[in-house]
C-alpha positions as a Python dict, from the first residue, in 0.01 Angstrom:
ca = {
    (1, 'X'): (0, 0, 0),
    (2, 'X'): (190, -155, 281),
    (3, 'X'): (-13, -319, 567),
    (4, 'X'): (-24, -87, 928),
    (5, 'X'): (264, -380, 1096),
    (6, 'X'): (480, -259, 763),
    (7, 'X'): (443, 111, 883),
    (8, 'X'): (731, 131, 1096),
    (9, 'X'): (968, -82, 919),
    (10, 'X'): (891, 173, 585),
    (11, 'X'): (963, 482, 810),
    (12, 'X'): (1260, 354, 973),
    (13, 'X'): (1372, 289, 666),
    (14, 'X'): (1326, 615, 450),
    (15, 'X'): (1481, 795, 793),
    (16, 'X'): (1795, 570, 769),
    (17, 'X'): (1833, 624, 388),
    (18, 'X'): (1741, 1027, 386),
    (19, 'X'): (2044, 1044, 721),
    (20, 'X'): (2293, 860, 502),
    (21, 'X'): (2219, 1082, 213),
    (22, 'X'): (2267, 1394, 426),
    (23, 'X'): (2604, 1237, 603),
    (24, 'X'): (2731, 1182, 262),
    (25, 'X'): (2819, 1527, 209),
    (26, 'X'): (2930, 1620, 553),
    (27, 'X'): (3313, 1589, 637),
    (28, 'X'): (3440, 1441, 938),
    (29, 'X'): (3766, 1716, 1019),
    (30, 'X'): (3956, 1601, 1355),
    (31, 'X'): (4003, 1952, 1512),
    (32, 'X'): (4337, 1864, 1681),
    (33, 'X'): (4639, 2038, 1573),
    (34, 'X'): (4927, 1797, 1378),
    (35, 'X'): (5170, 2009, 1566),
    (36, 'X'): (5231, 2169, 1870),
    (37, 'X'): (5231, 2544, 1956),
    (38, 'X'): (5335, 2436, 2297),
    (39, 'X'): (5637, 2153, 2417),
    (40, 'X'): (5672, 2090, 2788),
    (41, 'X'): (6017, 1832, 2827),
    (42, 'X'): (6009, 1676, 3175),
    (43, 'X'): (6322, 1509, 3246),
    (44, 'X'): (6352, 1264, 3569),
    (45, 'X'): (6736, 1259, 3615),
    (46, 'X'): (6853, 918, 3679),
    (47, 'X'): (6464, 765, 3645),
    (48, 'X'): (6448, 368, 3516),
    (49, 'X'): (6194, 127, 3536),
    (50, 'X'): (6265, 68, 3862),
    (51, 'X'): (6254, 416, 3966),
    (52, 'X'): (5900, 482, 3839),
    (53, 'X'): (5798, 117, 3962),
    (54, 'X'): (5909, 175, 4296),
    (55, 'X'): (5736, 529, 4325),
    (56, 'X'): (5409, 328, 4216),
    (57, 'X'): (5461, 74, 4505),
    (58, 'X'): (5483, 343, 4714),
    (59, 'X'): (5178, 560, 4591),
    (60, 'X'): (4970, 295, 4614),
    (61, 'X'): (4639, 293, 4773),
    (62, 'X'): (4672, -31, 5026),
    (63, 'X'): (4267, 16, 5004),
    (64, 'X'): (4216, -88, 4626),
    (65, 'X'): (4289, -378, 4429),
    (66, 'X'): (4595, -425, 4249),
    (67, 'X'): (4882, -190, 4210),
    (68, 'X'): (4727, 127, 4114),
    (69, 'X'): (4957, 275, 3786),
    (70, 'X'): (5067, 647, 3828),
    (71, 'X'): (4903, 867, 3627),
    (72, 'X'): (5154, 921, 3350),
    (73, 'X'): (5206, 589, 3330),
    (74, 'X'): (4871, 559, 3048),
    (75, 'X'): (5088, 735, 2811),
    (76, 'X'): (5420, 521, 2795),
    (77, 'X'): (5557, 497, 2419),
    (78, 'X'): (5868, 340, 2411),
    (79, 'X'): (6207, 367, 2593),
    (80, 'X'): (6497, 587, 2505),
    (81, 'X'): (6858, 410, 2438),
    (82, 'X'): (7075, 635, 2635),
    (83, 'X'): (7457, 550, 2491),
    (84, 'X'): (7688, 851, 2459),
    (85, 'X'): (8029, 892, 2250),
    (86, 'X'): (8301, 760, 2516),
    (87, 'X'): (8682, 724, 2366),
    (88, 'X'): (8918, 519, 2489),
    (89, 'X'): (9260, 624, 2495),
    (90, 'X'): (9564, 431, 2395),
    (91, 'X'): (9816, 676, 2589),
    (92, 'X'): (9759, 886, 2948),
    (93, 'X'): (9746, 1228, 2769),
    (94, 'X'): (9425, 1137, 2584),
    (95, 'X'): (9584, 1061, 2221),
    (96, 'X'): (9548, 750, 2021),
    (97, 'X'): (9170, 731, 2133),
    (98, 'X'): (8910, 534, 1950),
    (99, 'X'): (8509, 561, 2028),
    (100, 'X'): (8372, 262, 2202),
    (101, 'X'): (8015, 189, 2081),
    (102, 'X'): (7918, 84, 2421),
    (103, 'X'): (7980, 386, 2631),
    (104, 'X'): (7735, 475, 2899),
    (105, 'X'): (7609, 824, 2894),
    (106, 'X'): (7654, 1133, 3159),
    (107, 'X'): (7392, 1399, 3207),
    (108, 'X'): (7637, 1676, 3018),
    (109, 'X'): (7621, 1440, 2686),
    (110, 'X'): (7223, 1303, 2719),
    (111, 'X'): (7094, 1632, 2770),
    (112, 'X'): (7311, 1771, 2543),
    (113, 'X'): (7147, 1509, 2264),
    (114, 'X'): (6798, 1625, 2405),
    (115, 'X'): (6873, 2021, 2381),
    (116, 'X'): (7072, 1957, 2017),
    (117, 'X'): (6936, 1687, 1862),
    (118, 'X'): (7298, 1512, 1844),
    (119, 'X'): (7543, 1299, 1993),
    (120, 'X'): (7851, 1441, 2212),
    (121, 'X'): (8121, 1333, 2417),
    (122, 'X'): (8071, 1225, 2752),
    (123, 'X'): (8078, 1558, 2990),
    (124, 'X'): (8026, 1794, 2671),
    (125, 'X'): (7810, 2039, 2715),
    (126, 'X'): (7682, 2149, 2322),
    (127, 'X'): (7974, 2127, 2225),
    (128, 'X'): (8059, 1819, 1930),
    (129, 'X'): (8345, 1562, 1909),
    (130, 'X'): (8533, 1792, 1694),
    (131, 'X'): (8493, 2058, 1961),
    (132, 'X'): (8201, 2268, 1753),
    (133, 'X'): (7918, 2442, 1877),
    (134, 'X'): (7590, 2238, 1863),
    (135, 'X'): (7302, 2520, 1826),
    (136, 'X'): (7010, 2430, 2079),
    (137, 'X'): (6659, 2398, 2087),
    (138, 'X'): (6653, 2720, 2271),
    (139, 'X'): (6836, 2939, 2072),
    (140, 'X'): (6625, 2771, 1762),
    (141, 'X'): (6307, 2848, 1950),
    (142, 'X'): (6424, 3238, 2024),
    (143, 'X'): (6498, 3330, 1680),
    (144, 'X'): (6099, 3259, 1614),
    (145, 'X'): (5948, 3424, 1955),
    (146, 'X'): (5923, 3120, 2118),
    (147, 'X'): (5956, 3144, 2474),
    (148, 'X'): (6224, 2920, 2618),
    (149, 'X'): (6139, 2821, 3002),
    (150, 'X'): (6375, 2604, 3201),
    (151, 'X'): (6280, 2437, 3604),
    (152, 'X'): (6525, 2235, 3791),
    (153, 'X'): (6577, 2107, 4153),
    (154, 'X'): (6948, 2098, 4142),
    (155, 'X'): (7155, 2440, 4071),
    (156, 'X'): (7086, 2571, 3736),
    (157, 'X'): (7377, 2564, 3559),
    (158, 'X'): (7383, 2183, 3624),
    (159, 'X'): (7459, 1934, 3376),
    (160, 'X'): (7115, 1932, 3239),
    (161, 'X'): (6979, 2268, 3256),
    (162, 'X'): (7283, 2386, 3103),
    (163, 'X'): (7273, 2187, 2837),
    (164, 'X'): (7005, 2423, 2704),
    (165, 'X'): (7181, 2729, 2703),
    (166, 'X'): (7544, 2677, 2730),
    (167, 'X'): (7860, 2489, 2540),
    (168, 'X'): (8136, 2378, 2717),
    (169, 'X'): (8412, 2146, 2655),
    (170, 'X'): (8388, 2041, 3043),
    (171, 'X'): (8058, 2033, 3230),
    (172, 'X'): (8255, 2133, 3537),
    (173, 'X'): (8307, 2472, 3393),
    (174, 'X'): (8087, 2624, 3660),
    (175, 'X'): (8141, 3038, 3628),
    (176, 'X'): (8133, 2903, 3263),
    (177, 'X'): (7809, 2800, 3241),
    (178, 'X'): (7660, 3068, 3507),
    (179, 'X'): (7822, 3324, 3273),
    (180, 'X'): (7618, 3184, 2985),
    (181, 'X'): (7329, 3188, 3099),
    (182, 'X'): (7294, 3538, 3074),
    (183, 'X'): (7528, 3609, 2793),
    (184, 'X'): (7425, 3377, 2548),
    (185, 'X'): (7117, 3588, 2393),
    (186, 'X'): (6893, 3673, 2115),
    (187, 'X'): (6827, 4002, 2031),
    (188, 'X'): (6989, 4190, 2358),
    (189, 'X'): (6808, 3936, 2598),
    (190, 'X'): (6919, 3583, 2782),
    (191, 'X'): (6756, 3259, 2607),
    (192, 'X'): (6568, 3188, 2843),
    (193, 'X'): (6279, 3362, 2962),
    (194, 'X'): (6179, 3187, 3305),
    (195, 'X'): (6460, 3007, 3538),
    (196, 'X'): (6359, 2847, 3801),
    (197, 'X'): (6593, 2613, 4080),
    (198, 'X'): (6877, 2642, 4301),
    (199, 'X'): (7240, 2778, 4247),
    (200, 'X'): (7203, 3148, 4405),
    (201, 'X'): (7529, 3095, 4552),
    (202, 'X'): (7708, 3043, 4174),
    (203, 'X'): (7494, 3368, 4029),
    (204, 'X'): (7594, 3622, 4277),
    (205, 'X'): (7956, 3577, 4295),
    (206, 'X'): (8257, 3815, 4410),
    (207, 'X'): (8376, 3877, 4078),
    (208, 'X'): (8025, 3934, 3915),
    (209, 'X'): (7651, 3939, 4068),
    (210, 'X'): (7492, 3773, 3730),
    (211, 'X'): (7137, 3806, 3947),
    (212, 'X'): (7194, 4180, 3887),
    (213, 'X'): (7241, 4188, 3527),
    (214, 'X'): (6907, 3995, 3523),
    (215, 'X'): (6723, 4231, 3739),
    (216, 'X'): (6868, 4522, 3482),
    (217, 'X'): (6738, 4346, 3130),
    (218, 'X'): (6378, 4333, 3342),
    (219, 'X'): (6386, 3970, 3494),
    (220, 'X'): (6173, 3952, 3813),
    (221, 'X'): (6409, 3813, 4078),
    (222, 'X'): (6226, 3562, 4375),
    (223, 'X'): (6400, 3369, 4633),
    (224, 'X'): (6140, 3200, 4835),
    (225, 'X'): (5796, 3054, 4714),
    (226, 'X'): (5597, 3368, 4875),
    (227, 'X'): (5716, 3587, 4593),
    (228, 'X'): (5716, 3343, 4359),
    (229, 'X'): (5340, 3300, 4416),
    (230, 'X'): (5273, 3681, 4358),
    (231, 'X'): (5530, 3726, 4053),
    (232, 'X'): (5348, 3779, 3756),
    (233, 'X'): (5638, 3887, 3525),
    (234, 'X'): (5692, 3740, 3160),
    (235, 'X'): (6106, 3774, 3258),
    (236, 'X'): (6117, 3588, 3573),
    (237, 'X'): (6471, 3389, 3739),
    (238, 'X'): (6385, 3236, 4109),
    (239, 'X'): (6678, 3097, 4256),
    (240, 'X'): (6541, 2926, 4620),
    (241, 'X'): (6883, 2782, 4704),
    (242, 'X'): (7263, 2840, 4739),
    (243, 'X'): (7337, 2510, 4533),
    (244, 'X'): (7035, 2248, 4499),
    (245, 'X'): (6739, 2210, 4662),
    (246, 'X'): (6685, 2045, 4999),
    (247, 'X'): (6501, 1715, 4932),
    (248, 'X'): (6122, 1724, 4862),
    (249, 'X'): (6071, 1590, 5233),
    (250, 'X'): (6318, 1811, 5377),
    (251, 'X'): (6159, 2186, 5213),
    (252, 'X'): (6097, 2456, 5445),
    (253, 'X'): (5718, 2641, 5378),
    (254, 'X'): (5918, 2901, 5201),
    (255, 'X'): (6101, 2631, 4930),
    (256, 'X'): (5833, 2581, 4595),
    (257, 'X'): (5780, 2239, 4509),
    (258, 'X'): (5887, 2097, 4180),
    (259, 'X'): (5521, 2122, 4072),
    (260, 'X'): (5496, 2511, 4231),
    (261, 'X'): (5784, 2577, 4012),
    (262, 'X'): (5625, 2442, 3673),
    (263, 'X'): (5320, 2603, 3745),
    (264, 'X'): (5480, 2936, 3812),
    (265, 'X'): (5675, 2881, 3493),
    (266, 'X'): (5353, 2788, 3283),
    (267, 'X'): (5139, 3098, 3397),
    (268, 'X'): (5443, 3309, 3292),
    (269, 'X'): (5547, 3125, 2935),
    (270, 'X'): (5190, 3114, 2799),
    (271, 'X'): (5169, 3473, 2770),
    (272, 'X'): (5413, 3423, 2516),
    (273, 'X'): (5148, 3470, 2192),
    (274, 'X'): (5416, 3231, 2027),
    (275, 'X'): (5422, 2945, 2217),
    (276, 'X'): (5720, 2820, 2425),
    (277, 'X'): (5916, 2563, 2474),
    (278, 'X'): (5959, 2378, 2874),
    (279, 'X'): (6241, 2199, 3028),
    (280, 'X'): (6146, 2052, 3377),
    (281, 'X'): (6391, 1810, 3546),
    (282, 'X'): (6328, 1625, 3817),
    (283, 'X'): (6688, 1641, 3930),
    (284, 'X'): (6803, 1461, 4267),
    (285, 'X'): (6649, 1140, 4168),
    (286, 'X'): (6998, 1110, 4022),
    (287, 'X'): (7129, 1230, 4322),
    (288, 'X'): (6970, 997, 4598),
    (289, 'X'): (7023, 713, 4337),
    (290, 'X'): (7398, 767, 4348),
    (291, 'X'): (7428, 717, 4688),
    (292, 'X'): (7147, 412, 4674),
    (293, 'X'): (6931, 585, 4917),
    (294, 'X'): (6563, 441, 4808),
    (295, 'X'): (6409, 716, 5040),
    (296, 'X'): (6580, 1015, 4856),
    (297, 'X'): (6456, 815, 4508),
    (298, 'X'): (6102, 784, 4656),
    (299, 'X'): (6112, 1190, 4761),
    (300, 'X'): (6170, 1296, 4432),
    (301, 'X'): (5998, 1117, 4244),
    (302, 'X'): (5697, 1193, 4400),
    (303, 'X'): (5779, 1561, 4388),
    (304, 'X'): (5836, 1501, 4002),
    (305, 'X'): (5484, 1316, 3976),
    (306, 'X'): (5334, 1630, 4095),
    (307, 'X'): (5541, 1804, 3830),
    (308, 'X'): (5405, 1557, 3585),
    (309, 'X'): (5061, 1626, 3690),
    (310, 'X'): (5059, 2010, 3658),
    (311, 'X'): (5177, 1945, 3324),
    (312, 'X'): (4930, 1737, 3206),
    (313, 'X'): (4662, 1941, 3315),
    (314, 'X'): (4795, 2235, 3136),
    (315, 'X'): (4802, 2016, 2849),
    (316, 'X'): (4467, 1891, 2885),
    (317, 'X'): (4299, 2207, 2893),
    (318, 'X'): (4537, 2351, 2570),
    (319, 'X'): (4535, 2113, 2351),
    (320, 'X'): (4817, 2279, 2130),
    (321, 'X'): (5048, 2096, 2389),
    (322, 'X'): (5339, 1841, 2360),
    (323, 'X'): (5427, 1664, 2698),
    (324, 'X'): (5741, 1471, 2676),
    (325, 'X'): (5831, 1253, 2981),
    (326, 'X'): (6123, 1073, 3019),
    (327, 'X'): (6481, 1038, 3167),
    (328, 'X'): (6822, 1124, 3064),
    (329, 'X'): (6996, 802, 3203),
    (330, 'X'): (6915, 527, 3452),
    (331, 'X'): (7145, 558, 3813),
    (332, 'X'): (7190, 291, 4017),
    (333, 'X'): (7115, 15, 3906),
    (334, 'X'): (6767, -8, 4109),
    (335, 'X'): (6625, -326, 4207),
    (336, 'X'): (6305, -413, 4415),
    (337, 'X'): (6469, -701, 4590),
    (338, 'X'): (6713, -825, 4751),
    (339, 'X'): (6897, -1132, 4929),
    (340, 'X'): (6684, -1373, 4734),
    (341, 'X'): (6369, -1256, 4919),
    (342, 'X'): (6069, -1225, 4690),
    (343, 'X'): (5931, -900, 4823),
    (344, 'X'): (6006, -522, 4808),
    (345, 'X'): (5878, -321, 5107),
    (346, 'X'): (5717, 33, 5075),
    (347, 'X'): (5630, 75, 5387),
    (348, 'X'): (5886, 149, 5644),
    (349, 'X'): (5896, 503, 5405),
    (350, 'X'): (5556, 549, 5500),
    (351, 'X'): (5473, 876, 5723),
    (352, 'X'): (5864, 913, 5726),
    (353, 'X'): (5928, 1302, 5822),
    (354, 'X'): (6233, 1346, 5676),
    (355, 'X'): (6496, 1196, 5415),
    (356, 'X'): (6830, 1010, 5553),
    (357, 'X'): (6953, 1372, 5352),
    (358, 'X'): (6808, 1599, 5611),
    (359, 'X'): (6844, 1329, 5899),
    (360, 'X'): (7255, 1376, 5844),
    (361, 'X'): (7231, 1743, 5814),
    (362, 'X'): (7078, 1770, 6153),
    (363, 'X'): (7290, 1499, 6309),
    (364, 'X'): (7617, 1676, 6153),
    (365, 'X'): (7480, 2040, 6311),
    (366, 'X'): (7424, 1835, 6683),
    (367, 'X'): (7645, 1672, 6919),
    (368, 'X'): (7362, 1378, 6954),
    (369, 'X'): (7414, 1050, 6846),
    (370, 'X'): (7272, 941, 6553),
    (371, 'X'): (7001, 683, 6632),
    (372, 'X'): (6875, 981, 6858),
    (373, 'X'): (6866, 1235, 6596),
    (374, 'X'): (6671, 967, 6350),
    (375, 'X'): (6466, 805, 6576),
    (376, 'X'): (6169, 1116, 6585),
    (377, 'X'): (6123, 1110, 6196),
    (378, 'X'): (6121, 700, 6169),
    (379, 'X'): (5774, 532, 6121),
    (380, 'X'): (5904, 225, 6269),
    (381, 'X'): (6137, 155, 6622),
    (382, 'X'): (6514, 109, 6582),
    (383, 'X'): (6639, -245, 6684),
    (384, 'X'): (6964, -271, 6897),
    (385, 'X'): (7147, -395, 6625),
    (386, 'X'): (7042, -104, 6422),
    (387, 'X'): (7073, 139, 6646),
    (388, 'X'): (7425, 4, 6721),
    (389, 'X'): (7521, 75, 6329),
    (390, 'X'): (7398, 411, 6328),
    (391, 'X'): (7570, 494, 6633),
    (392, 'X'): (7871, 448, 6473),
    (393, 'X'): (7855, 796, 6245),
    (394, 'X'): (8089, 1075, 6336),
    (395, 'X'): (8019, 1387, 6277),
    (396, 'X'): (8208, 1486, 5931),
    (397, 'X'): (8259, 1762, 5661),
    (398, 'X'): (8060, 1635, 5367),
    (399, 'X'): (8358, 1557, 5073),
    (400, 'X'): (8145, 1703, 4796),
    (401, 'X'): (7959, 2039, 4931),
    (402, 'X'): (7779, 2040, 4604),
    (403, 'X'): (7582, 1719, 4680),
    (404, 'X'): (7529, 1818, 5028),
    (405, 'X'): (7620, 1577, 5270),
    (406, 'X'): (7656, 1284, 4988),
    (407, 'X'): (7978, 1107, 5063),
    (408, 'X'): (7903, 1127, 5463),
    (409, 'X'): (7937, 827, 5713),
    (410, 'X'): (7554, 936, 5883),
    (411, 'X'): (7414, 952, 5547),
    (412, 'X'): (7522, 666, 5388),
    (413, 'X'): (7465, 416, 5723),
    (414, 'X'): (7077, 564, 5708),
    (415, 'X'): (7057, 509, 5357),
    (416, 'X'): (7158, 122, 5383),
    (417, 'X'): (6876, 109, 5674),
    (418, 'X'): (6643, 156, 5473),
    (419, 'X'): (6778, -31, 5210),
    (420, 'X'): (6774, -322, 5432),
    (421, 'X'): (6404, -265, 5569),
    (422, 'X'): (6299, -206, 5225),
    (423, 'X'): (6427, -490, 5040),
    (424, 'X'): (6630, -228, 4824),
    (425, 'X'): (6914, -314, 4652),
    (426, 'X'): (7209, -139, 4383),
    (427, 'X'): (7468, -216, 4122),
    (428, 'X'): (7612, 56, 4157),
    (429, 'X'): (7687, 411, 4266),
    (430, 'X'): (7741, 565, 3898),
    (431, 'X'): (7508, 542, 3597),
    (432, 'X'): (7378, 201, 3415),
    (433, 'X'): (7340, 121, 3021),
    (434, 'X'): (6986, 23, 3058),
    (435, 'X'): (6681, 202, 2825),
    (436, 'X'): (6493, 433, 3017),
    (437, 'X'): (6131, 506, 2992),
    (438, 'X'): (5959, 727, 2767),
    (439, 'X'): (5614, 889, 2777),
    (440, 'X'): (5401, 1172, 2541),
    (441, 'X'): (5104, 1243, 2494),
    (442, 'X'): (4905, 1567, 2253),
    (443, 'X'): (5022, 1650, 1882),
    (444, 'X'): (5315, 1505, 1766),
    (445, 'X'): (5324, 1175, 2055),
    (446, 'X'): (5286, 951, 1787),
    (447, 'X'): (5637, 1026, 1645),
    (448, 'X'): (5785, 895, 2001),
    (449, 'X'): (5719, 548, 1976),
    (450, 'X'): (5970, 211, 2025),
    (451, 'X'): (6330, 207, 2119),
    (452, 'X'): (6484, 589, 2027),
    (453, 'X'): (6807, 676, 2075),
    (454, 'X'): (6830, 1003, 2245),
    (455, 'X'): (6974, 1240, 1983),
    (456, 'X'): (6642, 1178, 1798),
    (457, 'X'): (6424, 1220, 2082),
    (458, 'X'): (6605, 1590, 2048),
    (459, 'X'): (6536, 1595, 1632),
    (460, 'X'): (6192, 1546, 1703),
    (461, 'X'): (6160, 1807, 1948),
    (462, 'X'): (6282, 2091, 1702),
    (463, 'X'): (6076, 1931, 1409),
    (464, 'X'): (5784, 1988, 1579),
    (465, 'X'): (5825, 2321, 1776),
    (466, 'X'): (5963, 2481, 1501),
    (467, 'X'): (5856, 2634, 1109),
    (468, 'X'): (5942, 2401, 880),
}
């Protein structure tokens, strides 16, 4: 008989060995789905690195220690090789052409590699080398009830929007693509069962009001973010601006947020018993970047943060959810410093009221000069010398009325002031060859991992969303 001190040790013991007998037969099952029901795509147009890194800078809480990462930042996988088919052409009329294998992409051909899960020519729109029609993710997902959802800041029959819907041989094919969108159906109804952005002005045209032949196949039609608050329809197509969207900083109460609009979209997609499929782009990053104005960059991406954010708490609370963040090209040629000075400077952006975008707009509607105009929306005072440069604007019709006042002496001086105060410089105004960040997380993130080109980031989007 063992002695009382033994006790314990003997009980302890049996209890171990009788627990390991009854966990032998009990099997460990990891209740998370292998594959989505749900895929939300969020696409920062134009976002790099340096984009994202900037935004952190920015977002930072001067209070803590350390740079404070963004909160999709925990999820990073890889980086997404962005090159496109580009020819170049022996002759002027476009014959004798070979493919380069070092072309830089467009958004037409990126998202076109995203929506199809292959490669195009640059400024294709699903549409192939050999001038085919690449089927889409969205008419995939239709043919098996899944709802098809798409959210954009620019006009949506932009480049990247339309690149789930539409084929073109041109992305500039703009009644084109606005005529798609509602033509191209399944089963007597447009692919898409949510739109959401700007572009009123290219939907309701003189030769055809394409709004209307929404409203008659039973889409809910908002225009400000009032009704879009109290829509509750499962057909819905808000269109809050003529073209694009003012700037995140430059909204009026009545203009949704990028995150308003993916939450609107959500609540109406999910009642879908089929699952859908999400396209959110962040869209006038790549706009601010092409005119290197670091304060438009900083706008929207924080408006596409919040985006982000919505997103991931919809996926945290349904797990059946595949969040997908990345870009569909870098712009600019960012870089956080400048003049071989070792700093980059948030915060002259800091408690800014409005974007050198909406400064311009204001100054081009007054008869003011310009450092007037500016100076009640800048955190910091004008120096002579500065005030001296901006001074210099003239009032001007913007060159490219689709980009708003892109192009525009006003804008362009305000965007090098803060490019100087910032320590922000450029490489240039069009679109760089560098990788560009990639992000997932819920069933299926494990397949996004390393250096992808884009074309597959597109395969595995319809491997996972649809039947096998």
């Amino acid at each position: 008989m063992p002695s009382p001190k033994a006790l314990p040790l003997v009980a302890g013991l049996v209890l171990a060995s009788l627990l390991a007998a009854s966990c032998s037969h009990v099997e460990v099952v990891d209740a998370r789905p292998l594959k989505p029901r749900n895929i939300i795509l969020m696409v920062g147009d134009g976002m790099g690195y340096a984009h994202v890194k900037a935004y952190r800078y920015f977002a930072d809480n001067p209070d803590a220690a350390g740079i404070q990462p963004l909160s999709f930042e925990r999820y990073l996988v890889g980086s997404v090789a962005t090159e496109a088919i580009t020819l170049n052409c022996a002759e002027d009329d476009g014959t004798k052409c070979v493919q380069d294998p070092y072309g830089i992409t467009d958004s037409a051909s990126s998202a076109s590699a995203y929506a199809t899960g292959q490669d195009t020519l640059v400024g294709r729109l699903g549409i192939s080398v050999d001038n085919l029609s690449q089927e889409n993710i969205s008419e995939k997902a239709r043919r098996q009830d899944i709802a098809v959802g798409i959210v954009s800041t620019s006009q949506v029959t932009h480049a990247t929007p339309a690149a789930f819907y539409a084929h073109v041989g041109d992305r500039s094919e703009n009644k084109g693509i606005a005529d798609q969108l509602f033509d191209n159906q399944w089963q007597g109804l447009p692919l898409p069962q949510v739109i959401l952005g700007g572009g009123l002005q290219l939907l309701r045209r003189e030769d055809r009001d394409i709004t209307a032949d929404f409203v008659a196949a039973g889409y809910t039609l908002v225009t400000d973010k009032p009704a879009l608050q109290q829509a509750h329809s499962t057909r819905l197509l808000g269109l809050f601006a003529p073209i694009g969207l003012p700037r995140a900083w430059d909204r009026s109460a009545t203009t949704p947020s990028l995150a308003e609009m993916t939450g609107a979209a959500l609540k109406s997609l999910e009642q879908n018993p089929n699952g859908f499929f999400l396209m959110v782009e962040g869209s006038q990053i790549d706009w601010a970047a092409h005119s290197n104005d670091v304060v438009g960059v900083v706008s929207e991406m924080q408006d596409f943060h919040a985006a982000i954010d919505v997103a991931l708490a919809y996926a945290a609370e349904h797990t059946d959810t595949l969040v997908v963040i990345t870009a569909d090209h870098e712009t600019g040629g960012l870089s956080m410093g400048r003049d071989d000075e070792y700093f980059w400077n948030p915060r002259p952006m800091h408690n800014l009221r409005r974007t050198p975008a909406g400064i311009t707009e204001e100054f081009l509607a007054s008869d003011q000069p310009l450092s007037v105009i500016a100076a009640p929306h800048l955190p910091f005072q004008l120096t002579d010398e500065e005030r001296a440069q901006l001074d210099a604007a003239k009032v001007e019709t913007p060159p490219w009325p689709e980009y708003g006042v892109d192009g525009t002496q006003a804008y362009t001086l305000l965007s090098l002031l803060f490019d100087h105060r910032t320590q922000t410089a450029w490489t240039t105004l069009g679109h760089t060859g560098v990788d560009v960040p990639l992000y997932a997380t819920g069933p299926g993130s494990e397949k996004f991992h390393g250096v992808i080109q884009n074309e597959v980031v597109g395969q595995l989007l319809q491997s996972l969303l649809l039947p096998e």
